[in-house]
ZASE-506205 format. One line per 10 residues: number of its first residue (from 1); their letters; for each residue x, y, z of N, C-alpha, C, CB. Coordinates in pm, whole numbers, plus 50000, padded with zeros to 5 digits. Glycine has a CB too. Example, Ala and Ser with C-alpha at 12.3 -4.5 7.8 and 13.67 -1.06 7.14 Angstrom:
REM residues 2
1 = AS = 51319,49431,50780,51230,49550,50780,51320,49670,50780,51131,49553,50905; 51285,49775,50708,51367,49894,50714,51290,50003,50787,51408,49940,50572;
END
This chain:
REM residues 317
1 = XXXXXXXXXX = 50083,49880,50000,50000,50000,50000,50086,50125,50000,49906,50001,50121; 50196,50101,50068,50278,50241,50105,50340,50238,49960,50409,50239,50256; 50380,50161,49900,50425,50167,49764,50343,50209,49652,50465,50053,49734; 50254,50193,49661,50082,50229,49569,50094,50439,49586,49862,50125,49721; 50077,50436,49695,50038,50560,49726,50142,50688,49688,50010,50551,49869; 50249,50602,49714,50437,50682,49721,50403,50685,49489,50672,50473,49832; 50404,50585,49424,50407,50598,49292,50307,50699,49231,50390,50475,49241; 50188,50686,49292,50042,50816,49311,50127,50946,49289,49944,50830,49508; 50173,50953,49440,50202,51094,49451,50336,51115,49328,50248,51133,49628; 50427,51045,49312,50525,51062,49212,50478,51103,49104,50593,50962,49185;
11 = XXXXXXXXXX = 50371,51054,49020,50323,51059,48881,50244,51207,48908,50217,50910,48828; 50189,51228,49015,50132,51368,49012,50225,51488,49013,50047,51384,49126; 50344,51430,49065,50424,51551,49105,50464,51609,48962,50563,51513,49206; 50511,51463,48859,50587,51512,48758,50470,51535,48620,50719,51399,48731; 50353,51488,48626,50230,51536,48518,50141,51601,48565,50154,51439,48452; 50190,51690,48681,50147,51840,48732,50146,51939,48621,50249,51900,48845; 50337,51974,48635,50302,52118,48523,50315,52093,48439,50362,52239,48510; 50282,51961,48359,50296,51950,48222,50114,52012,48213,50353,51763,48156; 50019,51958,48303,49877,51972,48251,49869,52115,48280,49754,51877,48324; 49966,52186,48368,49886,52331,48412,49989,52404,48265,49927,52415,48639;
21 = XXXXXXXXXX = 50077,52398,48254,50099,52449,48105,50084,52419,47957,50188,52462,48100; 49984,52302,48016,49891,52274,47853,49760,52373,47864,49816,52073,47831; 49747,52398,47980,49578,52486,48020,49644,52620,47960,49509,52507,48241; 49754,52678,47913,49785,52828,47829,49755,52765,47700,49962,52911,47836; 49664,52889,47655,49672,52884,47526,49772,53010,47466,49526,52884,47475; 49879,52934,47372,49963,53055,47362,49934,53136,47238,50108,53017,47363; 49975,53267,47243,49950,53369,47181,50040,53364,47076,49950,53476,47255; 50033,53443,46932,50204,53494,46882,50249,53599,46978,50219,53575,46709; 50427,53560,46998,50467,53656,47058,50462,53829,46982,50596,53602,47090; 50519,53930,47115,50486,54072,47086,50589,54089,47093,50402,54160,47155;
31 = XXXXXXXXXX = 50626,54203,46988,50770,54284,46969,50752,54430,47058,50804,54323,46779; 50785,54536,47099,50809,54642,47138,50967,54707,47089,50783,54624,47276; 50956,54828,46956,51086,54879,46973,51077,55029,46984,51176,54837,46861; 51173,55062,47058,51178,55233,47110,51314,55278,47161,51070,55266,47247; 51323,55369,47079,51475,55431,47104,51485,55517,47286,51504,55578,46947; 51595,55472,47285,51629,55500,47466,51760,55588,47433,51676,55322,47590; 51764,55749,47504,51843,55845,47520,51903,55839,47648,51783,55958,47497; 52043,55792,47643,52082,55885,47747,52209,55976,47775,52075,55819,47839; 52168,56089,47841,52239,56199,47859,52376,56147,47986,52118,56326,47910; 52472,56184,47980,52573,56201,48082,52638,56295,48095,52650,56130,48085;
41 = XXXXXXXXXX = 52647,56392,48220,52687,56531,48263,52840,56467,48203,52659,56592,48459; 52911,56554,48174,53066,56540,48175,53104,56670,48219,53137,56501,48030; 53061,56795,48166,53114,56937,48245,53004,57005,48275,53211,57040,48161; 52983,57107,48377,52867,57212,48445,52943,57298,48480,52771,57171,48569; 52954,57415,48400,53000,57536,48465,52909,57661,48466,53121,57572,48405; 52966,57789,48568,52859,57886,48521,52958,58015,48514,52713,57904,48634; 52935,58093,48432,52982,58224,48326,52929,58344,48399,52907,58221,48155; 52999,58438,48456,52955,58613,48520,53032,58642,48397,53025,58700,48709; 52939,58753,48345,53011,58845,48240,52979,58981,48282,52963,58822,48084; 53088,59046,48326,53048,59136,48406,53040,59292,48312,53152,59129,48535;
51 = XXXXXXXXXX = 53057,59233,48217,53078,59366,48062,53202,59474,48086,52906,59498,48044; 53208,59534,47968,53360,59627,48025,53282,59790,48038,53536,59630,47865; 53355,59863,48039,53533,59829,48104,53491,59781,48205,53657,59957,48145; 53610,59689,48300,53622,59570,48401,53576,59686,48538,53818,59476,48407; 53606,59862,48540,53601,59926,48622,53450,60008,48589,53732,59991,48632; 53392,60049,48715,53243,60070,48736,53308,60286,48712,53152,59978,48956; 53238,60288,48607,53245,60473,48630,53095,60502,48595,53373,60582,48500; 52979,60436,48575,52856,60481,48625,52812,60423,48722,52769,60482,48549; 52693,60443,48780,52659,60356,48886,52516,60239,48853,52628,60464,49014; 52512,60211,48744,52441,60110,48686,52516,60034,48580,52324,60163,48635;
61 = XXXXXXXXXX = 52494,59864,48589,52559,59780,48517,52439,59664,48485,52692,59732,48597; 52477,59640,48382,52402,59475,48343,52484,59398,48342,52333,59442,48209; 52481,59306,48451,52533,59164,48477,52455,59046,48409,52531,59137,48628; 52537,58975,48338,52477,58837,48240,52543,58705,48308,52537,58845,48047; 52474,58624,48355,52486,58516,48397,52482,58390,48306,52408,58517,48481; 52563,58324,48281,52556,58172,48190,52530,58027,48272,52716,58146,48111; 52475,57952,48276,52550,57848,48284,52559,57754,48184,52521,57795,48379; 52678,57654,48189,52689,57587,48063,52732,57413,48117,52821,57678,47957; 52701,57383,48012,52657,57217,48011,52750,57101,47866,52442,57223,47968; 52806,57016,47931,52861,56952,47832,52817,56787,47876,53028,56993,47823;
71 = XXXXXXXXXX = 52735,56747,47753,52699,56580,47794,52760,56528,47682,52525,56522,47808; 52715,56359,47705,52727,56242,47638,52616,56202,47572,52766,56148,47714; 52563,56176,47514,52448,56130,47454,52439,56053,47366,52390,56201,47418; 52431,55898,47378,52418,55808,47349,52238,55718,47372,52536,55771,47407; 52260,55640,47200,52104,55652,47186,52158,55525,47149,52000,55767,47087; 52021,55432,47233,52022,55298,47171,51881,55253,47105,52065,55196,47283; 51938,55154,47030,51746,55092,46976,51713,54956,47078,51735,55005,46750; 51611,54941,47123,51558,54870,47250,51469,54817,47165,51502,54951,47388; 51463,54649,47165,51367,54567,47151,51318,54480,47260,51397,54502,47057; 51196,54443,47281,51114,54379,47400,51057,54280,47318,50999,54476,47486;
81 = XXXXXXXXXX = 51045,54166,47362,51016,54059,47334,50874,53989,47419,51141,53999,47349; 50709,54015,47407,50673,53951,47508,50601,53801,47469,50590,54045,47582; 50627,53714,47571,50522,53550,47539,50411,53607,47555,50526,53395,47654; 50281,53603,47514,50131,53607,47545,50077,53495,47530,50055,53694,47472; 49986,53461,47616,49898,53366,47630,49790,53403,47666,49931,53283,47698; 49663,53269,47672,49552,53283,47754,49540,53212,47867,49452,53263,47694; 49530,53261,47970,49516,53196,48117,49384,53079,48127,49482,53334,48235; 49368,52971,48158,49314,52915,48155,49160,52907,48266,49404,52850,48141; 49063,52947,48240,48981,52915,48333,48851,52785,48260,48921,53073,48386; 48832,52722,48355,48772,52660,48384,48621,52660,48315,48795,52675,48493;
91 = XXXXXXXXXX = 48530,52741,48379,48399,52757,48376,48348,52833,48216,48367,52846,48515; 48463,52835,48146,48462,52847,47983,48397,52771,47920,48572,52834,47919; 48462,52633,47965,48439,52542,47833,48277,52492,47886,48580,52385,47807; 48151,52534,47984,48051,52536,47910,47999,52578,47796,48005,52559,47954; 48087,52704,47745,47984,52763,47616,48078,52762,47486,47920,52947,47645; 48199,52673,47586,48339,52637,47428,48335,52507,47401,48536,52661,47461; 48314,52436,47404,48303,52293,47425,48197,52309,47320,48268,52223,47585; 48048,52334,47286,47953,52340,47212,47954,52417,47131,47868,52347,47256; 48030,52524,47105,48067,52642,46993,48167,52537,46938,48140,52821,47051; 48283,52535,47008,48380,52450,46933,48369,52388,46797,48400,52354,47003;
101 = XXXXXXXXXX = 48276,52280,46854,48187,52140,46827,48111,52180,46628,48008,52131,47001; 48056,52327,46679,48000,52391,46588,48095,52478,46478,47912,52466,46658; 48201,52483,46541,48285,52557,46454,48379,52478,46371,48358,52647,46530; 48397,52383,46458,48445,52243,46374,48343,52187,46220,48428,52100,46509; 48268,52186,46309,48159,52179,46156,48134,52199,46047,48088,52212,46143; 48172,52378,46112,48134,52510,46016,48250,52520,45927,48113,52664,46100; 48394,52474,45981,48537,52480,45866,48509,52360,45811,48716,52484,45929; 48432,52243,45823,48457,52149,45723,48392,52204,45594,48404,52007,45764; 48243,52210,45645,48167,52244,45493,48218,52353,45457,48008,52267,45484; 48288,52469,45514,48345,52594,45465,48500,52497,45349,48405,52723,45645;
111 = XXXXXXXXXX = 48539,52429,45392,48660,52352,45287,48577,52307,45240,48780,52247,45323; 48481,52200,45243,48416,52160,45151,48369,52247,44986,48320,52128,45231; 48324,52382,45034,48268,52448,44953,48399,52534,44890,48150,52522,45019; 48496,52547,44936,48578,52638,44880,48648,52516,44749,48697,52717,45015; 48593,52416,44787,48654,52345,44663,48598,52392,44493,48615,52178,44691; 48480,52418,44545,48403,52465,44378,48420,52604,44332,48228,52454,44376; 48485,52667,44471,48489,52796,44493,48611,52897,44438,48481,52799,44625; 48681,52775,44412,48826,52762,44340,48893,52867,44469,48838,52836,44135; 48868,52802,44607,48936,52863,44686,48951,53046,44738,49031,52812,44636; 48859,53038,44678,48805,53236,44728,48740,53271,44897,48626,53296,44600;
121 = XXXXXXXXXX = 48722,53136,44948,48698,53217,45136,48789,53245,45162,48655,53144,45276; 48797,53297,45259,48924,53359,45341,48977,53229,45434,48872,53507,45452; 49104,53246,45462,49167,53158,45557,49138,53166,45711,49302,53177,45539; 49046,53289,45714,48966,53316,45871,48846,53225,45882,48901,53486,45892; 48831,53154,45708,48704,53081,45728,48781,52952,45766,48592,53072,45589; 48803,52903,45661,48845,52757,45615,48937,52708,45705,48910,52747,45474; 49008,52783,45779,49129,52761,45858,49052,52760,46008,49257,52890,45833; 49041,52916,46002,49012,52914,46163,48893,52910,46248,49057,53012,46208; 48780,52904,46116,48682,52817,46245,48734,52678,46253,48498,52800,46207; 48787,52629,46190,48876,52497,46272,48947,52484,46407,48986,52466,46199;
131 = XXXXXXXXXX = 49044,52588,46359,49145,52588,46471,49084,52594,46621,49240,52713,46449; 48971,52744,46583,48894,52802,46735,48797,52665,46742,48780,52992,46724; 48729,52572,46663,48692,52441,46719,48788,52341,46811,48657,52369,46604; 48904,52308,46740,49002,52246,46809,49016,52268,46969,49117,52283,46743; 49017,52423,46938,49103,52436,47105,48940,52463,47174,49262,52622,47137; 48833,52512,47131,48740,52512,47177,48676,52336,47259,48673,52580,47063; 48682,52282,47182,48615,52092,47231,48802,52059,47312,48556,51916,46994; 48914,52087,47364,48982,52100,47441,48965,52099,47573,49021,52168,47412; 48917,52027,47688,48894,52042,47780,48978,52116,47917,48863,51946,47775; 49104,52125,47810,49221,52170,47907,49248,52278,47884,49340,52106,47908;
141 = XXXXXXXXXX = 49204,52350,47780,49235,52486,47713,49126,52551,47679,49314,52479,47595; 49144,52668,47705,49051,52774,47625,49098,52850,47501,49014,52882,47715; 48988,52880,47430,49044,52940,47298,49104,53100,47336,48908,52946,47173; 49161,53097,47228,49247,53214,47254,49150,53352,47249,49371,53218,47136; 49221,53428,47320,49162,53596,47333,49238,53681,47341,49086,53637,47439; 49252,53778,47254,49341,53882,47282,49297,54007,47365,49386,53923,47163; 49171,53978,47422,49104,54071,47559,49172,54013,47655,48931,54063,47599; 49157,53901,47718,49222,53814,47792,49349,53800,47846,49212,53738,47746; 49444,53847,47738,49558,53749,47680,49622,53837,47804,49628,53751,47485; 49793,53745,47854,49866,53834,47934,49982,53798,47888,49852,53830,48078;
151 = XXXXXXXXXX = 50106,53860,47930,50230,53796,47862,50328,53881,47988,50260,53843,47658; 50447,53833,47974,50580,53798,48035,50670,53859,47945,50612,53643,48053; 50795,53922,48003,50923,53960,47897,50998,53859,47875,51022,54065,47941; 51047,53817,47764,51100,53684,47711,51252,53767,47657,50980,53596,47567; 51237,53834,47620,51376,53866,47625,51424,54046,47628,51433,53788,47489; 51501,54101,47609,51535,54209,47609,51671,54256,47564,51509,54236,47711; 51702,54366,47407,51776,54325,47358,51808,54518,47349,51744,54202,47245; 51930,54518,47358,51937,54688,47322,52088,54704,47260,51916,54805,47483; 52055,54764,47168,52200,54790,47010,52215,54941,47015,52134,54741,46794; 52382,54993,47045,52372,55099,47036,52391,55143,46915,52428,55144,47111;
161 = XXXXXXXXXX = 52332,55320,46874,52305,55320,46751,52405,55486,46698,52117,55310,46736; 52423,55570,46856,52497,55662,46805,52535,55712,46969,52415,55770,46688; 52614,55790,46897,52713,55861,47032,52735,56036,46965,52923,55750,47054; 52716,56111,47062,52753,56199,47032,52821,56281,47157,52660,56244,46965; 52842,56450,47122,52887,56514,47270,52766,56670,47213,53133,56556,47298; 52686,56701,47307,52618,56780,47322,52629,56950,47404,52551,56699,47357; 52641,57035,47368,52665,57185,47426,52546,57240,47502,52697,57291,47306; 52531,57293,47579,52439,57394,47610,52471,57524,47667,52360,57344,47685; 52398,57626,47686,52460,57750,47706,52322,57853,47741,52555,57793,47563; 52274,57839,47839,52135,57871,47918,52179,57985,48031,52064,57715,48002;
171 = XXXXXXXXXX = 52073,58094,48025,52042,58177,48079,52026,58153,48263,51937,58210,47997; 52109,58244,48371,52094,58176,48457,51983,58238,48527,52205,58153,48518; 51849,58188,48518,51695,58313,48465,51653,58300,48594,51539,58261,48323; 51644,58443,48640,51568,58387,48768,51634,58340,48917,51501,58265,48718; 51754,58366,48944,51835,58265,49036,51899,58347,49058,51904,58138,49000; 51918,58334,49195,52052,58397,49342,52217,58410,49273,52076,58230,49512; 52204,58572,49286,52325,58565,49264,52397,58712,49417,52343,58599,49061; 52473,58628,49499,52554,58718,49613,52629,58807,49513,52670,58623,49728; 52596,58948,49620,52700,59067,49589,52755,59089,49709,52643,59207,49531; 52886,59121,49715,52928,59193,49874,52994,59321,49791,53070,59083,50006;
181 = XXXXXXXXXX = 52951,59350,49901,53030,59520,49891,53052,59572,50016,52936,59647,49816; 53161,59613,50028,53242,59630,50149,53227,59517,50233,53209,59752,50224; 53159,59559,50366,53140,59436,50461,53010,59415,50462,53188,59450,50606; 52911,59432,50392,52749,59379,50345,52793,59278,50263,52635,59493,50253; 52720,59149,50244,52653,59093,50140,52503,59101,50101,52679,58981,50153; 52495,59063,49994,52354,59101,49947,52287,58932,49861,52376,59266,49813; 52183,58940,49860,52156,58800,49757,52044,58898,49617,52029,58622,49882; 52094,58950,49537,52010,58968,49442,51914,58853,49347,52087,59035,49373; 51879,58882,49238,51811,58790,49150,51833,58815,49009,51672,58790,49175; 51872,58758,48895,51860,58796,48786,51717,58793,48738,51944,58732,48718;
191 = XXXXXXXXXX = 51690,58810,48643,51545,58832,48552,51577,58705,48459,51526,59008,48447; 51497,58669,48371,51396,58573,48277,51531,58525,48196,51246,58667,48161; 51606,58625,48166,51698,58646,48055,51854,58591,48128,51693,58826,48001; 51844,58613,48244,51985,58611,48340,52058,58720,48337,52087,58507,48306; 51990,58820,48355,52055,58972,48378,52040,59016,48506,51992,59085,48293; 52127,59029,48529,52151,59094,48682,52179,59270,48669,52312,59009,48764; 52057,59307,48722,52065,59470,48713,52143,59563,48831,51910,59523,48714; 52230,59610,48808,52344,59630,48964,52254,59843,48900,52658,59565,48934; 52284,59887,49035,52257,59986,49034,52282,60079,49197,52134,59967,48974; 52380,60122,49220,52491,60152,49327,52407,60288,49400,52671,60195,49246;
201 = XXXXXXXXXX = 52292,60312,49327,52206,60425,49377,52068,60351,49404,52193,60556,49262; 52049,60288,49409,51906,60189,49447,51946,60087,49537,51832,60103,49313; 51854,60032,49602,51841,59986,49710,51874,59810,49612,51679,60043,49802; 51991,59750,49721,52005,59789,49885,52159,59879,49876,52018,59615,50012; 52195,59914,49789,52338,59992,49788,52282,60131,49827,52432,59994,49624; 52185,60179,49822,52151,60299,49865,52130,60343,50034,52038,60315,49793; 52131,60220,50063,52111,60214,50246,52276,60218,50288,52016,60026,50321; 52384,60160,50240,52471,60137,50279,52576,60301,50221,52493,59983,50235; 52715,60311,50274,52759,60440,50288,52869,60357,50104,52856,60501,50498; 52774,60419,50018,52846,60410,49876,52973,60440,49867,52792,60489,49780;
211 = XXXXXXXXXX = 53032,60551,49949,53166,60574,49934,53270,60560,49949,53185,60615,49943; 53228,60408,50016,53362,60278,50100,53308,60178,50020,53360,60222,50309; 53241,60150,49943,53257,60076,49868,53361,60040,49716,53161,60084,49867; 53427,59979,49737,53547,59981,49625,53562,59891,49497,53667,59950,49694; 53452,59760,49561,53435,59699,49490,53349,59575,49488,53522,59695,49468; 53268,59549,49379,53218,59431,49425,53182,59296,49388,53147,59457,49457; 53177,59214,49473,53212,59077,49435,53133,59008,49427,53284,59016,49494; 53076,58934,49303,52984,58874,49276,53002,58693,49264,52946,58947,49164; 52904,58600,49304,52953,58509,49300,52809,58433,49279,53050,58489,49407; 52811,58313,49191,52701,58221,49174,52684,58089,49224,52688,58207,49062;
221 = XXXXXXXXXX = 52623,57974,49296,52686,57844,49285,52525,57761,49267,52800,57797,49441; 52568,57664,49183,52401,57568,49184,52385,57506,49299,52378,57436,49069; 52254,57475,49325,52189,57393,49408,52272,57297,49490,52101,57326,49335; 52306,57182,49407,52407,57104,49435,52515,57117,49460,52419,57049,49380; 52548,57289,49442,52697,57251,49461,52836,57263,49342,52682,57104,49493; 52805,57160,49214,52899,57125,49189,52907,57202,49052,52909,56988,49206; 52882,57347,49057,52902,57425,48968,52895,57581,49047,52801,57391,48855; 53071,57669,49057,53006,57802,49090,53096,57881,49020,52990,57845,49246; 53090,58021,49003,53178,58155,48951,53186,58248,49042,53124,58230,48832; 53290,58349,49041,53287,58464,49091,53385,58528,49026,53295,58468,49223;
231 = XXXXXXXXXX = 53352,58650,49040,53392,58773,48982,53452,58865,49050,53302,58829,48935; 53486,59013,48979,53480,59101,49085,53481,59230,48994,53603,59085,49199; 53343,59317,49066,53374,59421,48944,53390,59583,49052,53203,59423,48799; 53542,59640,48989,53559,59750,49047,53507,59866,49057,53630,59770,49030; 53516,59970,49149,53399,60110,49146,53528,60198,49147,53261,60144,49308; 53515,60326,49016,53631,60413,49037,53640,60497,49136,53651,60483,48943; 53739,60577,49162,53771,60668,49294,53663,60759,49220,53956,60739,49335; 53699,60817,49105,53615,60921,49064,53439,60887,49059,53675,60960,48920; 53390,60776,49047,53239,60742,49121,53193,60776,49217,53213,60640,49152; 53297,60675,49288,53268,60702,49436,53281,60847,49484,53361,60620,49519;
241 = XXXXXXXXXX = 53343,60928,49428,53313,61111,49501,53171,61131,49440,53444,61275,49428; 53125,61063,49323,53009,61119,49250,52872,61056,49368,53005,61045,49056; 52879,60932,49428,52768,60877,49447,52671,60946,49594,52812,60725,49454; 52820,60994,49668,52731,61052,49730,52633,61222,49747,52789,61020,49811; 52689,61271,49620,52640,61359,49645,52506,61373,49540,52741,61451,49650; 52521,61228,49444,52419,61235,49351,52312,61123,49464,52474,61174,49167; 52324,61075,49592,52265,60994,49663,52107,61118,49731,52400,60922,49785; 52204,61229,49757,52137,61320,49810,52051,61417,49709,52230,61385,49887; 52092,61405,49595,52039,61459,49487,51868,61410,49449,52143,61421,49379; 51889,61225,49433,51802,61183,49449,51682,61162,49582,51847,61114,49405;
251 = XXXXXXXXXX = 51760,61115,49639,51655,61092,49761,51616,61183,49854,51694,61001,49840; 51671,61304,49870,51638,61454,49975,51494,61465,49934,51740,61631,49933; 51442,61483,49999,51297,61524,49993,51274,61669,49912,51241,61536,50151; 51158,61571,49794,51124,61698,49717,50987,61770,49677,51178,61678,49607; 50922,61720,49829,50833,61809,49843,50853,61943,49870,50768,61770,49918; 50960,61917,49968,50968,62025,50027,51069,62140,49945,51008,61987,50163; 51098,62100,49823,51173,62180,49754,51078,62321,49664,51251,62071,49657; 51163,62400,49595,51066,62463,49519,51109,62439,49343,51063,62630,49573; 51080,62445,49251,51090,62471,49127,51230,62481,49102,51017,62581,49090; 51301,62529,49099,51439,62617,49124,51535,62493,49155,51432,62744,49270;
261 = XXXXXXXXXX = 51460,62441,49262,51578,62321,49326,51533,62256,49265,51602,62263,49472; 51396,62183,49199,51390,62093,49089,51531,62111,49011,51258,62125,48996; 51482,62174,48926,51558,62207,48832,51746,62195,48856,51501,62346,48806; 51720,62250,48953,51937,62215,49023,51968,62073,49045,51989,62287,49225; 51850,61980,49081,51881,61885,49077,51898,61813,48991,51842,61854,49125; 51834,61805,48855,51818,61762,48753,51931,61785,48619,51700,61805,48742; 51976,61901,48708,52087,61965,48613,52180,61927,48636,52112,62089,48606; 52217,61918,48798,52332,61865,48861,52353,61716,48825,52321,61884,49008; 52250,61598,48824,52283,61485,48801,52369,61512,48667,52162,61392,48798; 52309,61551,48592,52352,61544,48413,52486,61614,48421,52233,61644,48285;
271 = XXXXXXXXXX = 52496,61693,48502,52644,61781,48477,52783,61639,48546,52639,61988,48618; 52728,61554,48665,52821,61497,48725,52820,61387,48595,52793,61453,48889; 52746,61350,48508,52770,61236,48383,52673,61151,48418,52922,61152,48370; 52557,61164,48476,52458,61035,48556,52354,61085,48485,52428,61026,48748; 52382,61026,48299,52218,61138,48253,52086,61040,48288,52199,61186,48029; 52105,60941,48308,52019,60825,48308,51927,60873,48439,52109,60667,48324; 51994,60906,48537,51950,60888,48705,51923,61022,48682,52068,60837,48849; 51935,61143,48573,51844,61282,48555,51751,61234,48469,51917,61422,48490; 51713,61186,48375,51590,61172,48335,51514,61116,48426,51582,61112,48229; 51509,60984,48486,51445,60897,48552,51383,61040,48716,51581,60734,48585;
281 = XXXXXXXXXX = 51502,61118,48766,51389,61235,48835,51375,61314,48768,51411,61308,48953; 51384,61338,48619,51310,61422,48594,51173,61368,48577,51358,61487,48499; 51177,61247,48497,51007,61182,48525,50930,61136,48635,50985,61073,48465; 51040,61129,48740,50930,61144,48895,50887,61306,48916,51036,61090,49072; 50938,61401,48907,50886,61516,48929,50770,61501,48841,50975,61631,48906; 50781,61501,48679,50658,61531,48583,50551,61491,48641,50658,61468,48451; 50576,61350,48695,50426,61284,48735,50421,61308,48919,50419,61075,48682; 50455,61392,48990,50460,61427,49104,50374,61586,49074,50622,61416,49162; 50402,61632,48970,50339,61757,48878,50210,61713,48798,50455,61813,48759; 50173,61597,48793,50090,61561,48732,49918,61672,48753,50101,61410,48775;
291 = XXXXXXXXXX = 49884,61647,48889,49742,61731,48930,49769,61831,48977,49649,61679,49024; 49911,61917,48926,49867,62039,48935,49977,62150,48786,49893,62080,49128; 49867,62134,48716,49922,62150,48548,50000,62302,48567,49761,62159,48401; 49949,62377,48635,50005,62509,48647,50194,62483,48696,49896,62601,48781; 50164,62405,48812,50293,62399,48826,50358,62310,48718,50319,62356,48956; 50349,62232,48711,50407,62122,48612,50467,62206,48503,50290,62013,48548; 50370,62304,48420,50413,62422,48333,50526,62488,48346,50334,62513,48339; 50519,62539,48482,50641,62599,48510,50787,62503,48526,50610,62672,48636; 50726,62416,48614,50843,62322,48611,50935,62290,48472,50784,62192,48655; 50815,62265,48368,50872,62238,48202,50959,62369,48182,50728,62230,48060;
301 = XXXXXXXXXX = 50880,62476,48155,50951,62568,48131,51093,62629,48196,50870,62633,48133; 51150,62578,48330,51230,62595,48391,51316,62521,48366,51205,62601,48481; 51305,62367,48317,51363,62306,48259,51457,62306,48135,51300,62260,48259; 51407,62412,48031,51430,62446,47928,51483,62534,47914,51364,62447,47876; 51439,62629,47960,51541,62762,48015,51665,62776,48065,51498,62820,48108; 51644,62665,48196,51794,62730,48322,51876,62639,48293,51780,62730,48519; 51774,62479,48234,51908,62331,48278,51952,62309,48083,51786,62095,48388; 51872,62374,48022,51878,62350,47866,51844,62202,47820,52027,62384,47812; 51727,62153,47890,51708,62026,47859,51555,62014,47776,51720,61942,47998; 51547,61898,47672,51446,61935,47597,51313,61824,47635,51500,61937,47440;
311 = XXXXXXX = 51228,61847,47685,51115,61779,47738,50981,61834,47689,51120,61784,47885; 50914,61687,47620,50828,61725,47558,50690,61754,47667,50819,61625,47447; 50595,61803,47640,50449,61835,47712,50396,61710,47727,50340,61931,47629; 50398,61682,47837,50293,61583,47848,50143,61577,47843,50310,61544,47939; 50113,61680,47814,50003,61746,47745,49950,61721,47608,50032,61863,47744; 50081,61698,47499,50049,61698,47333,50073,61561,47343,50150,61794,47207; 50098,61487,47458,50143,61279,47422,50031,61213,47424,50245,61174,47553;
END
């Protein structure tokens, strides 16, 4: 008996997965091909261009920020290989077993008739209502479905196809860039473009005493770390006598001024070489003159007269 039972279990062990992998019905296999990129950093640096001359004799600069990028780029072609099958259930072959049966049927007389037919059905007839009979009256298999179907990676194969070396050279848009000047540091920002707008009469250089400032040092570093620059851009002696007295030029309170000192001020920037920082108050006065046209008038006209500067009416714009 113990010998009976011991040969039982043997024959089950080894015409186990032969029956559970006769219950797949297999599919044709599936291809998948798609090209795969990849990039490898080899250099990251970043670029201050601090424009010339290297020495500051106005008190506004455009700072241009780079950073730059050197990869690898290698492209391969990737093929995927998958088995598909149909998983086998059970409670199928009530309504396959009797279709089968019928489909078997249906490819004989379908060959039958293609004989007179000089062979004009299709091979979806003559062929495969056969086949889907076959595996249909199969008690161990179900017919195939490609709703159904599932599959496995069978192999995976990748050919490289090119190599190259790639440049980049991007704007550093938007992003921290430290200034020190004297014993302040500062964290500015460039704009969209990576311009860093320095301006030694605007804030925050306008809080600090401009005239110990000698020079200043700009410096960038990424996120990570493993890319930074610095610079250093000088302020002349002859500036620095200019900044503070064009500091007071601008910012002294000019309410409390009259017409007269408009005008001295406006004249004075332009005479020290700062025509930029005289237009810009001359167009805060205009529109500080705005609601009250009488004065504003005069203001124009004083303009033209004492400082010899030519400003149109904001009246005829």
């Amino acid at each position: 008996m113990f010998k009976r039972n011991t040969l039982c279990r043997t024959v089950i062990l080894l015409c186990g997965p032969l029956l559970l992998s006769a219950c797949a019905n297999q599919l044709p296999q599936r291809s998948e091909h798609e090209e795969r990129v990849e990039r490898n950093l080899l250099s990251h640096s970043l670029q201050i261009d601090v424009g010339e001359p290297p020495v500051l004799e106005l008190p506004q600069r455009r700072v241009r920020v780079h950073e730059q990028k050197t990869f690898e780029v290698t492209v391969f072609n990737v093929t995927r290989r998958y088995d598909r099958y149909t998983p086998y259930q059970a409670w199928r072959e009530l309504y396959e077993v009797p279709l089968g049966a019928l489909a078997i049927v249906g490819g004989v007389v379908a060959n039958v008739l293609n004989v007179p037919l000089f062979g004009s059905l299709p091979d979806s007839v003559t062929k495969g209502w056969i086949n889907y009979g076959v595996a249909g009256i199969n008690p161990a298999m179900n017919v195939e479905s490609n709703g159904r179907s599932q599959q496995s990676l069978a192999s995976l194969e990748e050919h490289r196809q090119d190599a190259r070396m790639e440049y980049s050279s991007l704007p550093w848009a938007e992003r921290p860039v430290t200034v020190k000047a004297a014993a302040q540091s500062f964290e500015l920002h460039t704009d969209q473009h990576g311009i860093l707008r320095l301006n030694l009469l605007d804030s925050p250089f306008a809080e600090q005493d401009v005239s110990r400032i000698n020079s200043l040092q700009l410096s960038v570093v990424d996120d990570q770390g493993s890319a930074q620059a610095q610079e250093t851009l000088l302020v002349s002696r002859t500036l620095r006598g200019k900044l503070r007295e064009a500091h007071d030029l601008i910012y002294n309170d000019l309410e409390g001024d009259d017409v007269n000192q408009w005008v001295h001020r406006v004249k004075r920037l332009s005479e020290l070489g700062l025509e930029e920082e005289a237009s810009e108050l001359e167009q805060s006065l205009i529109e500080l003159t705005r609601n009250d046209p009488e004065l504003q008038k005069i203001f124009l006209q004083a303009l033209t007269h004492n400082a010899g500067r030519l400003v149109a009416d904001p009246g005829s714009l």
